[in-house]
C-alpha positions in Angstrom: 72.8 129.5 27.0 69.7 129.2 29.2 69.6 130.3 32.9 68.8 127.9 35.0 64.9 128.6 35.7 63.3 127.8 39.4 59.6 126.9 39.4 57.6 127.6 42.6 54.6 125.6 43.6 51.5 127.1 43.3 48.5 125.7 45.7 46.1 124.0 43.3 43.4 125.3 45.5 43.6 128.7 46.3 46.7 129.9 44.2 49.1 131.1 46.5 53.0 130.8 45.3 55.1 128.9 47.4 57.2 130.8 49.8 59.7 130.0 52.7 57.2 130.6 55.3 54.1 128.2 53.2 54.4 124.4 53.5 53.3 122.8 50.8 51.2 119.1 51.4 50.2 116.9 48.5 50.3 119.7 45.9 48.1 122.2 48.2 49.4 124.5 50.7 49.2 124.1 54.2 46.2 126.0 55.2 44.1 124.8 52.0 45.3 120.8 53.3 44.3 121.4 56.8 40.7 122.7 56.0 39.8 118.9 54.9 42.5 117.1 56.6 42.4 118.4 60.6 45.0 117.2 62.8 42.1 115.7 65.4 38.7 115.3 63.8 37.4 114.3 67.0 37.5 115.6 70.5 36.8 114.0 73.5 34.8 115.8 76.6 37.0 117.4 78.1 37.0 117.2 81.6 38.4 118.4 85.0 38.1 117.8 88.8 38.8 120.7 91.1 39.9 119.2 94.1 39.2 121.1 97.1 42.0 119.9 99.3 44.8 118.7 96.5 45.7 119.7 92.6 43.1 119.7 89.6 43.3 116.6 87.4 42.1 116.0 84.4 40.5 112.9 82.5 41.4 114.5 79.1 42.7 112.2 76.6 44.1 112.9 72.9 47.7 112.2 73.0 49.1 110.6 70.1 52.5 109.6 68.2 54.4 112.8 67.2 51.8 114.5 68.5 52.8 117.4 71.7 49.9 119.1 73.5 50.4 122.0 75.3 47.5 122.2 77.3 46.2 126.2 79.1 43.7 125.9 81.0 41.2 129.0 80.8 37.6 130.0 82.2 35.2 127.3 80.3 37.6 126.6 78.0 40.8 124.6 76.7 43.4 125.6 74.0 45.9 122.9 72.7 48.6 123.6 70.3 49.5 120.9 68.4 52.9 119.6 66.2 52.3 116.8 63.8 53.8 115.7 60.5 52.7 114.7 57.5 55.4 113.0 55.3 58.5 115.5 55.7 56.2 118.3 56.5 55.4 119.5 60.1 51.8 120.9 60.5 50.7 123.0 63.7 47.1 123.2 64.7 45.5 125.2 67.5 42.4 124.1 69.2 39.4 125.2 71.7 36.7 124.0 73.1 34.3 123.5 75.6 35.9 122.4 79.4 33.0 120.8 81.7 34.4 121.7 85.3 33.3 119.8 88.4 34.0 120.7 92.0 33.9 117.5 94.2 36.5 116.0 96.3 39.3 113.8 94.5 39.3 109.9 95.1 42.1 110.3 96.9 41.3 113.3 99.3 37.8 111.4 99.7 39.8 107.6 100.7 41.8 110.2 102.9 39.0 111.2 104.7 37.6 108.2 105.3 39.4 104.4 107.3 40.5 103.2 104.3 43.9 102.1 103.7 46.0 100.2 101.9 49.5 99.9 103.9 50.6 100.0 107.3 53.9 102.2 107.8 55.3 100.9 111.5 58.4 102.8 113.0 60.4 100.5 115.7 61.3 101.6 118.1 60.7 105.4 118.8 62.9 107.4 117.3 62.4 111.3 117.2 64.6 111.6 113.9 63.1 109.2 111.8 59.6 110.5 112.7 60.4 113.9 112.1 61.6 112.8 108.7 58.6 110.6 107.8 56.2 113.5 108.8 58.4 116.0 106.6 58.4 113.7 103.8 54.3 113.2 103.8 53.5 116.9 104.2 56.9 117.8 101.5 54.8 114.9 99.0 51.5 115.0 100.0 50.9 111.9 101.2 47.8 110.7 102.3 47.1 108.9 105.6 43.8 108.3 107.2 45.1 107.1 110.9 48.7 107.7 112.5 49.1 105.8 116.2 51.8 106.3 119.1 52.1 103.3 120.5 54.6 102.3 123.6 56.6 100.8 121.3 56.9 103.0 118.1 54.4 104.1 115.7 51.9 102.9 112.8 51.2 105.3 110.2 48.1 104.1 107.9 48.4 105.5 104.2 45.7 105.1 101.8 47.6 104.2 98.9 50.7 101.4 98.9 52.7 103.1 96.6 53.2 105.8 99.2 54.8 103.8 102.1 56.8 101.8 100.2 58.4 105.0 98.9 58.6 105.7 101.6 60.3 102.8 103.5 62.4 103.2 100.6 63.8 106.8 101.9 64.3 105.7 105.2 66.7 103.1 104.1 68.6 105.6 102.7 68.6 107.9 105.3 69.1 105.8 108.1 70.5 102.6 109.5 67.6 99.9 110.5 65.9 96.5 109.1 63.2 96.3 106.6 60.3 94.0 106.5 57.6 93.5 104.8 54.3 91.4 104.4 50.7 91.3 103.5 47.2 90.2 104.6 44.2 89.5 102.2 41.6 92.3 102.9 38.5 90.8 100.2 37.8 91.4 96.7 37.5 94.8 95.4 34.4 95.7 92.8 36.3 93.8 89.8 36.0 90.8 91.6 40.1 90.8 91.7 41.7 90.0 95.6 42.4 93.0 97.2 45.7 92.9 99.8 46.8 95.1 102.5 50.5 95.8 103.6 52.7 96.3 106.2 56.1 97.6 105.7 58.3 98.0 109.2 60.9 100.1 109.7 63.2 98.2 112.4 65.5 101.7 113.4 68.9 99.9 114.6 69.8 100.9 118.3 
């Protein structure tokens, strides 16, 4: 009687015998398939803003299906793992390259700095604990605002982006008992040629 005879797969390309720690792709082993079949063939400039006054970002942009990055960012440099698959296989890939770092302030931080806003926040009327909680929340989230007023009857906080104060309105609803409202106004067009609206969300805190 014959014994039962197990065949490994040998690389067509370089030789090596299969092993539990070798994948084997299309009759080749890993590291013979990858040489003419990269993960990424093509980068794009990589790029990132260091903000003076708020957190780097980054216009870097390679992420695919099945595909994890695991971006560390070094001196003049970027290294990216990456998982794929190929059929039932799973292939990793390491890359570096070049990182083009400019030091300029953020859109944001620069809008911040500037009149421009794109929602009203209004607080009516005074009311020491909601204040203290609005100003905790924009210093706790970094919200920006360009203008905050005290008038006799409340306040108007000005925050460059929309998004912002109506999270934020949002919170206070939660947190306290009052009346919402909200409406709009038509500011112009912005550079697209698209209408461009400004809002105002108030806060009515019930007495």
């Amino acid at each position: 009687m014959h014994k039962d005879v197990k065949f490994r797969k040998i690389c067509a390309k370089c030789g090596i015998s299969e092993a539990e720690d070798i994948n084997f792709i299309e009759g080749i082993c890993e590291k013979c398939f990858l040489e003419k079949n990269s993960i990424i063939s093509l980068f794009k400039q990589a790029k990132i803003i260091v903000c003076m006054k708020c957190k780097p970002q980054t216009d870097f942009e390679i992420v695919k299906t099945k595909i994890e990055l695991l971006p560390k960012i070094k001196p003049n440099h970027i290294s990216i793992n990456i998982t794929a698959r190929k059929g039932n296989s799973k292939i990793v890939q390491d890359f570096e390259f070049p990182l083009e770092v400019e030091y300029r302030n953020c859109p944001l931080c620069a809008r911040a700095g500037s009149d421009y806003f794109e929602a009203i926040l209004q607080i009516r009327p005074k009311n020491k604990a909601v204040k203290n909680f609005v100003d905790a929340e924009i210093k706790i989230l970094d919200y920006k605002i360009t203008r905050e007023d005290e008038l006799k009857e409340g306040y108007d906080l000005y925050f460059v982006r929309k998004r912002d104060a109506f999270n934020l309105i949002r919170k206070l609803k939660e947190e306290f008992e009052g009346e919402v409202k909200n409406s709009r106004t038509l500011h112009g067009k912005d550079r697209n040629g698209k209408l461009s609206y400004r809002s105002t969300f108030l806060f009515r805190v019930k007495e």
